[in-house]
C-alpha positions, 0 to 999 in steps of 0.5 A: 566653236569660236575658239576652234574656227580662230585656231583653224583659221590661225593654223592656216594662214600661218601654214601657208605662209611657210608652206609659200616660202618655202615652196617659191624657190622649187617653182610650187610656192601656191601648191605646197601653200594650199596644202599646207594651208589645207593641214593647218585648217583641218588640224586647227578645228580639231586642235591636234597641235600642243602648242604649249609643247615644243614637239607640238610646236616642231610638228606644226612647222614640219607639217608646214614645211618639209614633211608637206609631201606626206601632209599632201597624202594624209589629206587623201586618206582624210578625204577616202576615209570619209568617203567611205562613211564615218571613220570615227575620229578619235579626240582622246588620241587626237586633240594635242597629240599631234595627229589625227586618229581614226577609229576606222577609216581608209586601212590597206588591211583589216586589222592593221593601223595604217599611217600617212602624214599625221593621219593614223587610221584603223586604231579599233580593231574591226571586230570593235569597231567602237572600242579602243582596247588598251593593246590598240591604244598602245599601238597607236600611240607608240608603234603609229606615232613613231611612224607620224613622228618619221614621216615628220623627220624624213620628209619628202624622202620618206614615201620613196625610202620606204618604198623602195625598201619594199621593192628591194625586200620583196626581191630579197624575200623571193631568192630566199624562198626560192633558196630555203623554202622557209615558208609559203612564198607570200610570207617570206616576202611580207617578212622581208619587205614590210617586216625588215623595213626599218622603219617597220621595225622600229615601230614594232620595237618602240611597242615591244612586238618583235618579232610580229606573229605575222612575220617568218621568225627565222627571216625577221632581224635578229635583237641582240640581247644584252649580256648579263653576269 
């Protein structure tokens, strides 16, 4: 307990600090360090940073600076998913894997994992919803840790990136439907707005799931196969 309130306490302060320099110039020095600050605290307790390791070390600093906007929403999903009731933290998929796992938790969607931030939330499937089967684990740790690690590297850009994906594919998948009916309307949108994104499909390739059941196959990107003799 004294080492996990030390490291809390620790990941904190030093969070604020970085989150303070680096939000005084844009005006919102004391906001971005109270979030942060908030990160580093929670984060710390339950002890999700590797430190040891570079990727922990570099997760840490981009937690604290530049991906403090997705930060800011994994503290909403913190909060919804234990308001909701007890989400089911994950330690084994946690504890110095740089993101806090949830077994259920705050989803948009039964069955799915959902990430914001550093925050993954529905790892168990809800028909199990106190067992991580070898498929769900993998789709955490590769599928919704790609999406953790993207949030990190795109920053502040990345809720507006992905959702204007969203936006414009939703449009796209519409005219295609209207064009070539190649399935129920809603379908032809969830492919091209959710499924096409790039960052969706990165995911589902890092977990070798393309094209996802769910998607339109004749509407889902095309992978190019490597030509062997």
């Amino acid at each position: 307990m004294v080492t996990r309130g030390i490291e809390a306490a620790g990941a904190a302060v030093v969070a604020a600090v970085l989150g303070g320099m680096v939000g005084a110039p844009l005006g919102i020095g004391w906001q971005l360090a109270a979030v942060v600050a908030a990160n580093g605290a929670i984060s710390g307790w339950r002890q999700i940073y590797n430190w040891r390791t570079q990727r922990g070390v570099v997760a840490f600093l981009l937690d604290s600076t530049w991906a403090a906007v997705p930060i800011a929403g994994s503290l909403v999903v913190h909060a919804g998913s234990w308001l909701t009731g007890n989400p089911g933290f994950v330690g084994d998929l946690s504890v110095r894997c740089n993101r806090h796992v949830y077994a259920s938790g705050f989803t948009l969607r039964r069955g799915f994992a959902y990430s914001v931030g550093n925050v993954v939330t529905g790892a168990a499937h809800p028909d199990a919803p106190t067992t991580i089967s070898p498929a769900r684990r993998s789709l955490v740790e590769r599928h919704e840790d790609l999406h953790v690690w993207q949030a990190r590297a795109f920053g502040p850009t990345f809720p507006a990136l992905y959702g204007g994906w969203m936006v414009l594919g939703a449009a796209v998948g519409s005219v295609l439907w209207l064009v070539r009916r190649p399935d129920r309307w809603a379908r032809c949108v969830e492919t091209c707005a959710y499924y096409n994104n790039p960052f969706e499909y990165a995911a589902y390739r890092a977990d070798d799931y393309w094209p996802p059941s769910g998607a339109v196959a004749s509407l889902a990107w095309r992978v190019r196969r490597d030509r062997r003799s």
